[in-house]
mmCIF entry with sequence, helices, sheets and N, C-alpha, C, O atoms, coordinates in Angstrom:
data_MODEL
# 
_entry.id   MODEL 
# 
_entity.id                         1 
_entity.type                       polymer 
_entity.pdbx_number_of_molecules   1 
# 
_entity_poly.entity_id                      1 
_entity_poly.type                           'polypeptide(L)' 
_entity_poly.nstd_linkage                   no 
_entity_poly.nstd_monomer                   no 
_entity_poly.pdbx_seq_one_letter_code       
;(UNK)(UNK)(UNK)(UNK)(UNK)(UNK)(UNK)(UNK)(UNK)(UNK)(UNK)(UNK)(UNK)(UNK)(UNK)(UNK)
(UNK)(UNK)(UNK)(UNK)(UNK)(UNK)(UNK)(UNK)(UNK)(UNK)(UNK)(UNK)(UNK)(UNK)(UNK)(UNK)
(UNK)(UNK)(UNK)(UNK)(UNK)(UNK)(UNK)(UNK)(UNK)(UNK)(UNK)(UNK)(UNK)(UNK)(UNK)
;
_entity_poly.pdbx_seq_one_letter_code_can   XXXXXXXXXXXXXXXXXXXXXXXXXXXXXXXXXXXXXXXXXXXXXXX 
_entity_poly.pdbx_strand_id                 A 
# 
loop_
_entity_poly_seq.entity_id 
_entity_poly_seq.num 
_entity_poly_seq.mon_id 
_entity_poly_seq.hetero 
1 1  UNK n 
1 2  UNK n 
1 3  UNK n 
1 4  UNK n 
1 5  UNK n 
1 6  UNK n 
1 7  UNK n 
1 8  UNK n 
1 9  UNK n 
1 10 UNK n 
1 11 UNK n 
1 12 UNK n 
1 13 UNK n 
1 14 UNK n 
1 15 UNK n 
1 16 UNK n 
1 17 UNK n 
1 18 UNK n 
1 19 UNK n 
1 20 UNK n 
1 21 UNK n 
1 22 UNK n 
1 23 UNK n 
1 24 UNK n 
1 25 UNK n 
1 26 UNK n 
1 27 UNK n 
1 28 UNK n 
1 29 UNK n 
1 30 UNK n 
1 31 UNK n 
1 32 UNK n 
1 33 UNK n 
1 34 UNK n 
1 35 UNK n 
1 36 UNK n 
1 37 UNK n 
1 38 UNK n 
1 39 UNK n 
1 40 UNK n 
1 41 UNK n 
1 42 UNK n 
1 43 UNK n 
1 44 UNK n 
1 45 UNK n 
1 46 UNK n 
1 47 UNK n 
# 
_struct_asym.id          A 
_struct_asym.entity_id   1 
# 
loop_
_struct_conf.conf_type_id 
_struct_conf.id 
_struct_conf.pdbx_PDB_helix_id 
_struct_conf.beg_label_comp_id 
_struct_conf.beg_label_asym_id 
_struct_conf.beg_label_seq_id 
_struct_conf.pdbx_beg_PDB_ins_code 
_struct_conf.end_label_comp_id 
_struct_conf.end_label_asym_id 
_struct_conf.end_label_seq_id 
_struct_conf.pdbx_end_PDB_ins_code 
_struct_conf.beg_auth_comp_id 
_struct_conf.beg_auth_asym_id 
_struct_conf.beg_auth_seq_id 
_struct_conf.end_auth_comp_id 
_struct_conf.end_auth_asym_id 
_struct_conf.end_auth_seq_id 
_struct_conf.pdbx_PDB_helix_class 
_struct_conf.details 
_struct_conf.pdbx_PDB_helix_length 
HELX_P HELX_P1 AA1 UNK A 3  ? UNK A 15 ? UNK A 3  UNK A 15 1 ? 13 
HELX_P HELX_P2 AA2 UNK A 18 ? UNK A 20 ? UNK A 18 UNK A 20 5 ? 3  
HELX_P HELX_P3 AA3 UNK A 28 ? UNK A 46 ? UNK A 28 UNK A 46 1 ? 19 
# 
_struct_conf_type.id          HELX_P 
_struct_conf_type.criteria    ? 
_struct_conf_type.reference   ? 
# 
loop_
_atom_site.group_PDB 
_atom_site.id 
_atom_site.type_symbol 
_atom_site.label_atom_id 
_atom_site.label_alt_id 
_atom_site.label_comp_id 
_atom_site.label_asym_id 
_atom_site.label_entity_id 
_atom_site.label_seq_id 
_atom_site.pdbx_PDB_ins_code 
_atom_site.Cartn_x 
_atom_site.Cartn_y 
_atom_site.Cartn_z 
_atom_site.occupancy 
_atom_site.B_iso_or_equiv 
_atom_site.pdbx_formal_charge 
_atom_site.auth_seq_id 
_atom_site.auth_comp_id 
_atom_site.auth_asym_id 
_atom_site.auth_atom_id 
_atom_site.pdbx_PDB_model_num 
ATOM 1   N N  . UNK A 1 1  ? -1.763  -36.057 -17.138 1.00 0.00 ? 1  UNK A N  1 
ATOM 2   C CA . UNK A 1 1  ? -0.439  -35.481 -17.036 1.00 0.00 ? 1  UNK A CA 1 
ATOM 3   C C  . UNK A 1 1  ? 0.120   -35.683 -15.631 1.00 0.00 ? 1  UNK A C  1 
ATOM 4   O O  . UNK A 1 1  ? -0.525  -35.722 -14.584 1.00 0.00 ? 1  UNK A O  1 
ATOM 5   N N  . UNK A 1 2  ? 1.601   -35.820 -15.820 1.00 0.00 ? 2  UNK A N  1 
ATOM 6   C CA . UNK A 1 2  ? 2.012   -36.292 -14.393 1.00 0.00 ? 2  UNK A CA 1 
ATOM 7   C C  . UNK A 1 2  ? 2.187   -34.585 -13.124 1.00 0.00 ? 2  UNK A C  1 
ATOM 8   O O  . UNK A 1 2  ? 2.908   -33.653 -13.480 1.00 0.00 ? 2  UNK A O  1 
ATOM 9   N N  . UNK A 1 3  ? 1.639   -34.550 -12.176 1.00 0.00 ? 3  UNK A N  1 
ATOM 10  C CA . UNK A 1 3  ? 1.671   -33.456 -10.970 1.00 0.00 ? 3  UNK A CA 1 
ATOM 11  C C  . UNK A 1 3  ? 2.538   -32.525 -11.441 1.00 0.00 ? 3  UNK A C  1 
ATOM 12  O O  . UNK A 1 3  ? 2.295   -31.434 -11.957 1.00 0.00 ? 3  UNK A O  1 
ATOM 13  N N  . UNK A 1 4  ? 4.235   -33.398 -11.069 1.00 0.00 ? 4  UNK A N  1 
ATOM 14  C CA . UNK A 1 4  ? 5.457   -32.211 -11.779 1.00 0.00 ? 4  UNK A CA 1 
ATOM 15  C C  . UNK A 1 4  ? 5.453   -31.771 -12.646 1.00 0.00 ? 4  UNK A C  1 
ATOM 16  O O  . UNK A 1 4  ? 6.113   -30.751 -12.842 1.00 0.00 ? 4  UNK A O  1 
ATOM 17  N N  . UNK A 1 5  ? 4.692   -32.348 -13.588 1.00 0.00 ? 5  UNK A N  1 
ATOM 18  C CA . UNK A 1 5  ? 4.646   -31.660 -15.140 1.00 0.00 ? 5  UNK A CA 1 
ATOM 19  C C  . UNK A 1 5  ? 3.929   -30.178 -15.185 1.00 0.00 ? 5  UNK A C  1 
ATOM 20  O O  . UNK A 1 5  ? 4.468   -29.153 -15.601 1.00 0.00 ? 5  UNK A O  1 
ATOM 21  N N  . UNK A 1 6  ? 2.633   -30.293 -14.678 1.00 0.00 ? 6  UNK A N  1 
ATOM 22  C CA . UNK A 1 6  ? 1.928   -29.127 -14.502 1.00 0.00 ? 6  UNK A CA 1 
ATOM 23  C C  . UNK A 1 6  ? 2.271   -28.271 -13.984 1.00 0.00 ? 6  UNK A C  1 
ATOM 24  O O  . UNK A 1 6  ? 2.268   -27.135 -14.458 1.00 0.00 ? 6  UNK A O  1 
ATOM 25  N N  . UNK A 1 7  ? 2.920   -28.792 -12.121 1.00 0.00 ? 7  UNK A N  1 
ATOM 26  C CA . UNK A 1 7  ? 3.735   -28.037 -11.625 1.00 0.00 ? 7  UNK A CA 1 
ATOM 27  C C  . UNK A 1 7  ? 5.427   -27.084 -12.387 1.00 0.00 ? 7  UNK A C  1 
ATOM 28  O O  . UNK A 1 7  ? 5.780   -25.907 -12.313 1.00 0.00 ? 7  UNK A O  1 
ATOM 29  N N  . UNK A 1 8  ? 5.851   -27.895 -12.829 1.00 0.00 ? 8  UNK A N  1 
ATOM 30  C CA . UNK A 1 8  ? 7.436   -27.362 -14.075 1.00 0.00 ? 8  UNK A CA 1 
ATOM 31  C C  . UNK A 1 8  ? 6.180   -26.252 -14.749 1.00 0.00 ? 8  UNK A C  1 
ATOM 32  O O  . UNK A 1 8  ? 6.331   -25.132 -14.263 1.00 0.00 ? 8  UNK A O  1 
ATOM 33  N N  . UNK A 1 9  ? 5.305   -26.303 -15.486 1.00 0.00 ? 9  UNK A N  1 
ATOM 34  C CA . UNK A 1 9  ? 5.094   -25.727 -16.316 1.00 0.00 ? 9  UNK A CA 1 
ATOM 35  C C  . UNK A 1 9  ? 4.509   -24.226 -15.670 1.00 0.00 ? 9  UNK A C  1 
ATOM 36  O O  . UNK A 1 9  ? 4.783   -23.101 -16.086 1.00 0.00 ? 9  UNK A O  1 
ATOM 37  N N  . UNK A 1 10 ? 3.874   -24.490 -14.851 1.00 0.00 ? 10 UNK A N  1 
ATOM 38  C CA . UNK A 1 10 ? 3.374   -23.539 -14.176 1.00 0.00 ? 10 UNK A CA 1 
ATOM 39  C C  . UNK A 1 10 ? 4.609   -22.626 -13.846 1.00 0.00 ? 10 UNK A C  1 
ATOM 40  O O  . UNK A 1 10 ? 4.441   -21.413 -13.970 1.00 0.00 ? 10 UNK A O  1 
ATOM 41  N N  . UNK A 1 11 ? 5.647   -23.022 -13.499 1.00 0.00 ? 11 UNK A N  1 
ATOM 42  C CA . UNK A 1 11 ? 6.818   -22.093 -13.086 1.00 0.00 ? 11 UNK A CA 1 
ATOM 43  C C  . UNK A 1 11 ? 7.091   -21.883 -14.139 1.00 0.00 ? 11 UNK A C  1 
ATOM 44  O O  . UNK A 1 11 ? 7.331   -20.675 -14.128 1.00 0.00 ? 11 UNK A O  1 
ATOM 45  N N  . UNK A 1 12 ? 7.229   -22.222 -15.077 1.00 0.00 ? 12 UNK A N  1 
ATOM 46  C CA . UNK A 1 12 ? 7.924   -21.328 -16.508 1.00 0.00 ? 12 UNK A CA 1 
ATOM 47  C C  . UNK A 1 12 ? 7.058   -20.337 -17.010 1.00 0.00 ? 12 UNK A C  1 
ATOM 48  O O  . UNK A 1 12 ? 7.560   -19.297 -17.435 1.00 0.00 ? 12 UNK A O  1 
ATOM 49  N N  . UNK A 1 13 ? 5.620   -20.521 -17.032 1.00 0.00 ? 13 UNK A N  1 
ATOM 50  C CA . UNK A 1 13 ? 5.100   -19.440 -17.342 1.00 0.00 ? 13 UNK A CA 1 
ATOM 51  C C  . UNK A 1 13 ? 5.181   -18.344 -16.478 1.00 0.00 ? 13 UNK A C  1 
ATOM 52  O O  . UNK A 1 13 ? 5.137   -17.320 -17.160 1.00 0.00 ? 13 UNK A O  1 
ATOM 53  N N  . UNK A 1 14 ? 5.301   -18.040 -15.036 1.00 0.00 ? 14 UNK A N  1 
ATOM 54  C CA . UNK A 1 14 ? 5.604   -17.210 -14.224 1.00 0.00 ? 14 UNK A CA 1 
ATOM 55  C C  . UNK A 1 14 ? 7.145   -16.643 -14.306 1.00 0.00 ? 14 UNK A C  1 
ATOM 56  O O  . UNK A 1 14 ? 7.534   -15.587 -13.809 1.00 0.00 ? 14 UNK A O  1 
ATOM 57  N N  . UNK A 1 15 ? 7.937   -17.594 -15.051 1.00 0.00 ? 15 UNK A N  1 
ATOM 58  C CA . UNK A 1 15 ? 9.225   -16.949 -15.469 1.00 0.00 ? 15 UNK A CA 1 
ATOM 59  C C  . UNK A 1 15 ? 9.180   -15.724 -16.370 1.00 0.00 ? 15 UNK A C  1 
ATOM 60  O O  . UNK A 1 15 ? 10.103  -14.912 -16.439 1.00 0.00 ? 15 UNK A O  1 
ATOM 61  N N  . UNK A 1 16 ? 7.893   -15.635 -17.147 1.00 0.00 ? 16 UNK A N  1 
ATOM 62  C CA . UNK A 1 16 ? 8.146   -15.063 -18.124 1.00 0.00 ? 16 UNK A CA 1 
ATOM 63  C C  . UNK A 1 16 ? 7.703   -13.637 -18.167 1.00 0.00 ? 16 UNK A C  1 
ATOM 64  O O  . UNK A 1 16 ? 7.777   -12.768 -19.035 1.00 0.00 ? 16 UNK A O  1 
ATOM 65  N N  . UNK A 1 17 ? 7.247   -13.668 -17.026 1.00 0.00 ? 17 UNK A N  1 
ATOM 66  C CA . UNK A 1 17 ? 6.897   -12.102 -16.039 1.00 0.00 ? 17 UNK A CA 1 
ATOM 67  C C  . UNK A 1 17 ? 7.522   -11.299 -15.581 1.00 0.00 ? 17 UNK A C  1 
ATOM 68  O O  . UNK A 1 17 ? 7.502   -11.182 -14.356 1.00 0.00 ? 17 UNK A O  1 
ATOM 69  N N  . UNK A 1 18 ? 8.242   -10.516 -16.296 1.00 0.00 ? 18 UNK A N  1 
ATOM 70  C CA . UNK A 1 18 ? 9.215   -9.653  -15.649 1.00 0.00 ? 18 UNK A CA 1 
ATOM 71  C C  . UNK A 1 18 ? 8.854   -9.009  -14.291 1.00 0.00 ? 18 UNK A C  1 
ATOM 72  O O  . UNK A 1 18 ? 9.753   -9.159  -13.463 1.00 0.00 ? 18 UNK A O  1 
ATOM 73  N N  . UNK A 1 19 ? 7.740   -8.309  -13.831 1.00 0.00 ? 19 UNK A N  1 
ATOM 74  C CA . UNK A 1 19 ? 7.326   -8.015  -12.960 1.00 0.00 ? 19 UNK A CA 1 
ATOM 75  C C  . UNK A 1 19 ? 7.675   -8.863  -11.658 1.00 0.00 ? 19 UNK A C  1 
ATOM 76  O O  . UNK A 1 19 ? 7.776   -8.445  -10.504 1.00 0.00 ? 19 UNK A O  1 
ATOM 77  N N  . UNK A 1 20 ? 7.868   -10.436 -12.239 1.00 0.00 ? 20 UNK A N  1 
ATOM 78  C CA . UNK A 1 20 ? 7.925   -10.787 -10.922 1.00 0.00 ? 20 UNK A CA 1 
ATOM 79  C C  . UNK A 1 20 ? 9.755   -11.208 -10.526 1.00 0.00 ? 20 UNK A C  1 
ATOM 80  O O  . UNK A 1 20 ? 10.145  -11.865 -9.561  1.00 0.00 ? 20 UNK A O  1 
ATOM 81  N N  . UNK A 1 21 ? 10.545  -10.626 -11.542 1.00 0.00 ? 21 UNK A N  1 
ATOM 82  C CA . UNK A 1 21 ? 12.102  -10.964 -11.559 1.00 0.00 ? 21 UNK A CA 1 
ATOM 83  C C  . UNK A 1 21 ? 12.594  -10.030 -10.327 1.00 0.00 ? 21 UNK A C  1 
ATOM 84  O O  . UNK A 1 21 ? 13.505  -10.227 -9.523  1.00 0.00 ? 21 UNK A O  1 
ATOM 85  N N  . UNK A 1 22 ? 11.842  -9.133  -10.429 1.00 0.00 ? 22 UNK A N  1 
ATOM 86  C CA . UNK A 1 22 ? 12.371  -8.205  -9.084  1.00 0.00 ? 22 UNK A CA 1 
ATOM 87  C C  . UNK A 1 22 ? 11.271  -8.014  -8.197  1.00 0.00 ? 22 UNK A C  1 
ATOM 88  O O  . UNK A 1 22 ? 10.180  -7.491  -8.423  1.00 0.00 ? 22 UNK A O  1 
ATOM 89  N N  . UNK A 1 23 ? 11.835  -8.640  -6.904  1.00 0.00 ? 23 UNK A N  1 
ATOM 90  C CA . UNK A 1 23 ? 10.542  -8.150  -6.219  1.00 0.00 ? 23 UNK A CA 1 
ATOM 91  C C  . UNK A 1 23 ? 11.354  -7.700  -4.974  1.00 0.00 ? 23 UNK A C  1 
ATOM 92  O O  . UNK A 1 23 ? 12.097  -8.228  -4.147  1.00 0.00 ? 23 UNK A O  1 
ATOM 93  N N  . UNK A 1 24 ? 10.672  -6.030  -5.337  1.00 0.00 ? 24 UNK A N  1 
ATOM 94  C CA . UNK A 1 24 ? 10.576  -5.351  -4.118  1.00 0.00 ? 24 UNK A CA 1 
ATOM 95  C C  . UNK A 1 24 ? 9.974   -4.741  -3.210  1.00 0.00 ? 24 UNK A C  1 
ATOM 96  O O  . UNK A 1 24 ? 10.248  -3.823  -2.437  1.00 0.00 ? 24 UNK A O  1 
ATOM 97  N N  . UNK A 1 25 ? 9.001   -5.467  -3.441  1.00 0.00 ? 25 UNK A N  1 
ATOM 98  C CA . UNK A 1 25 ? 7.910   -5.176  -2.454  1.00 0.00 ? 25 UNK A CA 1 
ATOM 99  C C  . UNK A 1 25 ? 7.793   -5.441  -1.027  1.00 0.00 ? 25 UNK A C  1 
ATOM 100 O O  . UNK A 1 25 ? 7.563   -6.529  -0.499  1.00 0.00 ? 25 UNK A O  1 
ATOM 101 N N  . UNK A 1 26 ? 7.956   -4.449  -0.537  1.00 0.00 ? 26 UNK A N  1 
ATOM 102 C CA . UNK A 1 26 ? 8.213   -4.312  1.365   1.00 0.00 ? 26 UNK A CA 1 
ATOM 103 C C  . UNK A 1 26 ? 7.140   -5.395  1.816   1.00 0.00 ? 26 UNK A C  1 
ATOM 104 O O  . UNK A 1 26 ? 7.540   -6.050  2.779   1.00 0.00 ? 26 UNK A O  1 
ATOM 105 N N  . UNK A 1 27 ? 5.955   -5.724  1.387   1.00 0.00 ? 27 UNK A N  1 
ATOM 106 C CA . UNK A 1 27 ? 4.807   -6.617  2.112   1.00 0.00 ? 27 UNK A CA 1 
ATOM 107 C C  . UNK A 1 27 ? 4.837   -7.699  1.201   1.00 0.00 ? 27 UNK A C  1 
ATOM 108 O O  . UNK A 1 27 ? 4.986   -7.572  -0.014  1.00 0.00 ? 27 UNK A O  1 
ATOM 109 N N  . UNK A 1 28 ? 4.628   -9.234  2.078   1.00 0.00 ? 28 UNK A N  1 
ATOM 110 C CA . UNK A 1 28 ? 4.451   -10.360 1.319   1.00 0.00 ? 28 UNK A CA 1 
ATOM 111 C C  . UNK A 1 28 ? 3.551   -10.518 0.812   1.00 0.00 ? 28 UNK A C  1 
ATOM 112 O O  . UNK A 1 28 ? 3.702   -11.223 -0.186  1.00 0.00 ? 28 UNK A O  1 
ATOM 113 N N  . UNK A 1 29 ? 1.918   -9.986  1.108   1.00 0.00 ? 29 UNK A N  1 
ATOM 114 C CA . UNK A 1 29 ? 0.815   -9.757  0.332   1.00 0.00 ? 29 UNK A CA 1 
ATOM 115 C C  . UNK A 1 29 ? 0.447   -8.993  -0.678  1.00 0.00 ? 29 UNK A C  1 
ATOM 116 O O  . UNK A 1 29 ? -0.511  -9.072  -1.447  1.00 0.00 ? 29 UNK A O  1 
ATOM 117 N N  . UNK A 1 30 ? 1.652   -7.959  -0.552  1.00 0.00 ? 30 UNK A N  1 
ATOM 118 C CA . UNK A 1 30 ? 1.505   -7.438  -2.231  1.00 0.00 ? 30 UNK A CA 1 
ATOM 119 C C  . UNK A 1 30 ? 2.149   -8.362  -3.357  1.00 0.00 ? 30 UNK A C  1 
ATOM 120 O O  . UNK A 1 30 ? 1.631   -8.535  -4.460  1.00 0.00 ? 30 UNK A O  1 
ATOM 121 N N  . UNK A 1 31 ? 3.235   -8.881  -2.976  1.00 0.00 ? 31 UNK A N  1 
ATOM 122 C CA . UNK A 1 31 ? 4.175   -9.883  -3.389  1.00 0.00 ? 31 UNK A CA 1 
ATOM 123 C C  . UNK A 1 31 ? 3.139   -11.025 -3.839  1.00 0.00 ? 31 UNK A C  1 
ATOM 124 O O  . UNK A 1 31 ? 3.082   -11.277 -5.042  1.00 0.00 ? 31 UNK A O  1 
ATOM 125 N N  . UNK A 1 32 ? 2.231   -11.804 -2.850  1.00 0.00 ? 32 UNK A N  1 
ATOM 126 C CA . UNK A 1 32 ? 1.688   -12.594 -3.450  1.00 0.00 ? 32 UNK A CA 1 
ATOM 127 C C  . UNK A 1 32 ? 0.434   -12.106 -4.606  1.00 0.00 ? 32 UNK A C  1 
ATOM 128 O O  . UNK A 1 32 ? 0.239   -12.598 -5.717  1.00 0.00 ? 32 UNK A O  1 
ATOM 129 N N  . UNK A 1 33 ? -0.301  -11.012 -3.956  1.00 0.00 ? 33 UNK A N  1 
ATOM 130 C CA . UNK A 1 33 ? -1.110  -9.878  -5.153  1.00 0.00 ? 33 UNK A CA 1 
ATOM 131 C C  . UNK A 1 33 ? -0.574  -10.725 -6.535  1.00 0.00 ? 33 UNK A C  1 
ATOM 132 O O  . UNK A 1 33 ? -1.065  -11.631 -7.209  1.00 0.00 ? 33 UNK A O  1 
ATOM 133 N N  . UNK A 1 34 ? 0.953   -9.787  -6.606  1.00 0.00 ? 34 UNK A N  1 
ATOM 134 C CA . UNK A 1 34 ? 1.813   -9.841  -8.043  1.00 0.00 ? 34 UNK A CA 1 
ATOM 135 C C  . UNK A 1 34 ? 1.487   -11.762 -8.440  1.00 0.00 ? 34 UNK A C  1 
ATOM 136 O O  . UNK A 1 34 ? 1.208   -12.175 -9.566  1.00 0.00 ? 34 UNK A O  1 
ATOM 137 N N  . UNK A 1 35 ? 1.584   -12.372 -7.572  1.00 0.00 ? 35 UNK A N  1 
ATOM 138 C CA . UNK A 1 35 ? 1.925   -13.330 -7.995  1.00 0.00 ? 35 UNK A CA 1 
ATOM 139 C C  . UNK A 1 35 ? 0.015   -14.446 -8.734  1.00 0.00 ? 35 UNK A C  1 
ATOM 140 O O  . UNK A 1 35 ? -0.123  -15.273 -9.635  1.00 0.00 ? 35 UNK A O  1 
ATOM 141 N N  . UNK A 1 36 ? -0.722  -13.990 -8.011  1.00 0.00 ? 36 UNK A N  1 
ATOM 142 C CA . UNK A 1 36 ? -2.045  -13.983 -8.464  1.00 0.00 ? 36 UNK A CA 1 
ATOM 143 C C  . UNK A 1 36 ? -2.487  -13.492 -9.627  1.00 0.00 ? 36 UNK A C  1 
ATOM 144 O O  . UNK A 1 36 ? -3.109  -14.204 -10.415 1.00 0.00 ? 36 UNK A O  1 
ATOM 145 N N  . UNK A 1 37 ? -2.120  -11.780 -9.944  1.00 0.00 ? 37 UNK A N  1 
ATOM 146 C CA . UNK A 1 37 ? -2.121  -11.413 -11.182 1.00 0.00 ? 37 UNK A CA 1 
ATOM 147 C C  . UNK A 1 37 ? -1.535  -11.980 -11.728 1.00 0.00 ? 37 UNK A C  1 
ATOM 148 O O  . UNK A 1 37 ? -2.185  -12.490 -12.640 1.00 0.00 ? 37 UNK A O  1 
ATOM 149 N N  . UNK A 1 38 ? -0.151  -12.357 -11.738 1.00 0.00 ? 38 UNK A N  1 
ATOM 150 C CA . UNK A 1 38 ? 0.257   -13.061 -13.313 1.00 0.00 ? 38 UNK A CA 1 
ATOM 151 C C  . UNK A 1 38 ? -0.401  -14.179 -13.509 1.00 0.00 ? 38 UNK A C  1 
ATOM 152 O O  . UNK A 1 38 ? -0.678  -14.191 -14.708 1.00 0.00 ? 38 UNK A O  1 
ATOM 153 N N  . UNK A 1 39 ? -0.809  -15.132 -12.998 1.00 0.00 ? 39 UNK A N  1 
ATOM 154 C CA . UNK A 1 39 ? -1.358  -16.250 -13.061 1.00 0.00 ? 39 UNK A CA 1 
ATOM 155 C C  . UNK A 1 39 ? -3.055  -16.134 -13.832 1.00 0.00 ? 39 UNK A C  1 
ATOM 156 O O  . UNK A 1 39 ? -3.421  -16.844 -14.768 1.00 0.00 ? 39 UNK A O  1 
ATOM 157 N N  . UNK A 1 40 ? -3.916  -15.045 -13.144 1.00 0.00 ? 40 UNK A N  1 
ATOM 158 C CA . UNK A 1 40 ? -4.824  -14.698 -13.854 1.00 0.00 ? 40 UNK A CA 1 
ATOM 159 C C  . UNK A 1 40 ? -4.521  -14.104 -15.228 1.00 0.00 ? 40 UNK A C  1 
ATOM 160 O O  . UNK A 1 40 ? -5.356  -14.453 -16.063 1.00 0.00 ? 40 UNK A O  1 
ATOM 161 N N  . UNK A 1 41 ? -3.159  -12.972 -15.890 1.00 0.00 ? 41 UNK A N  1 
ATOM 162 C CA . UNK A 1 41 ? -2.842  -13.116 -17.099 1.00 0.00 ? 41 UNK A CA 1 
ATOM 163 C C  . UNK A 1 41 ? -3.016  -13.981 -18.155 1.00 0.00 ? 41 UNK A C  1 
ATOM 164 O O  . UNK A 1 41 ? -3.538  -13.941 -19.269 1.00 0.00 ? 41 UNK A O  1 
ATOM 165 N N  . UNK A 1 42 ? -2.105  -15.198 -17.107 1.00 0.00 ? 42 UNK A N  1 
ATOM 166 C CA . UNK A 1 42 ? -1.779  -16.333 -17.998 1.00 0.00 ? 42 UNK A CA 1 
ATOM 167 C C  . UNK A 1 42 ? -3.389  -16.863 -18.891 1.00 0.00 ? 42 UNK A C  1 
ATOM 168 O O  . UNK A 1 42 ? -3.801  -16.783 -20.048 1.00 0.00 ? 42 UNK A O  1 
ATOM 169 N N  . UNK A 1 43 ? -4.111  -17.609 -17.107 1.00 0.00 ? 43 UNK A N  1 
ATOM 170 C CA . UNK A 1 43 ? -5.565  -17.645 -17.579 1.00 0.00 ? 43 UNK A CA 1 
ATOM 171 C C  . UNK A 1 43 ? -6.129  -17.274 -19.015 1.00 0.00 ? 43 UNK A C  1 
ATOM 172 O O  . UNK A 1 43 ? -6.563  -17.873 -19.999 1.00 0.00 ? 43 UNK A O  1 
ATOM 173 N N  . UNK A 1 44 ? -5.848  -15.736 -18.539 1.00 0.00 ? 44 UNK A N  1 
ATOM 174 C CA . UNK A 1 44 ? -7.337  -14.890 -19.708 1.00 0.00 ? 44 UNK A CA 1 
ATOM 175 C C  . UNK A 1 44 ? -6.718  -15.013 -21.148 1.00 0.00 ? 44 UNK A C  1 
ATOM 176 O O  . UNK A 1 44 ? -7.482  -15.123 -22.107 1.00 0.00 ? 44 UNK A O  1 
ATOM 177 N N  . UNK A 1 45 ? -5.134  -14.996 -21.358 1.00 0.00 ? 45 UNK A N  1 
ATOM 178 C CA . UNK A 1 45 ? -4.879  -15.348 -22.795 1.00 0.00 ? 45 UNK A CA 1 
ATOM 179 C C  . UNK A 1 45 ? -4.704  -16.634 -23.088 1.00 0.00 ? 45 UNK A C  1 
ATOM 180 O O  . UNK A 1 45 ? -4.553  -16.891 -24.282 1.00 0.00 ? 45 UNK A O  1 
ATOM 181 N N  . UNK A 1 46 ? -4.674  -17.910 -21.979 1.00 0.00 ? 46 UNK A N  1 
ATOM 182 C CA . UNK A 1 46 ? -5.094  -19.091 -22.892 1.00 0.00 ? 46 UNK A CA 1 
ATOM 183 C C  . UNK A 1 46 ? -6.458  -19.469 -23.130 1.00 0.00 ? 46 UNK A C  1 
ATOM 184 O O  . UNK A 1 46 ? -6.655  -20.539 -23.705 1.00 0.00 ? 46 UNK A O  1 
ATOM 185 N N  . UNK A 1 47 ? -7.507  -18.704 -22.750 1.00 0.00 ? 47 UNK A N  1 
ATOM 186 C CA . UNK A 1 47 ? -8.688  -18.730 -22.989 1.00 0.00 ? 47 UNK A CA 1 
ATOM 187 C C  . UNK A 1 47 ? -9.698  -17.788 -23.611 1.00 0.00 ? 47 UNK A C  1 
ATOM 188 O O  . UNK A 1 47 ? -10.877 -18.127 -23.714 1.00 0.00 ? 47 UNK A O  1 
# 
């Protein structure tokens, strides 16, 4: 598969996280936290 592809896709599934539509989180490390969890989400239900 071509880089951007994985990359495009990877951002759409993080679209689909409401959690991460608003972020107001005063620290960028909680911010990235959020952004780790969804990604481990994604993970555990395609597997």
């Amino acid at each position: 598969l071509p880089q951007r592809w994985i990359i495009e896709r990877s951002w759409s599934w993080l679209d689909k996280c409401r959690r991460l539509w608003k972020n107001c989180e005063r620290a960028l490390n909680s911010s990235l936290q959020m952004v780790v969890l969804a990604f481990l989400k994604i993970v555990l239900k395609r597997y």
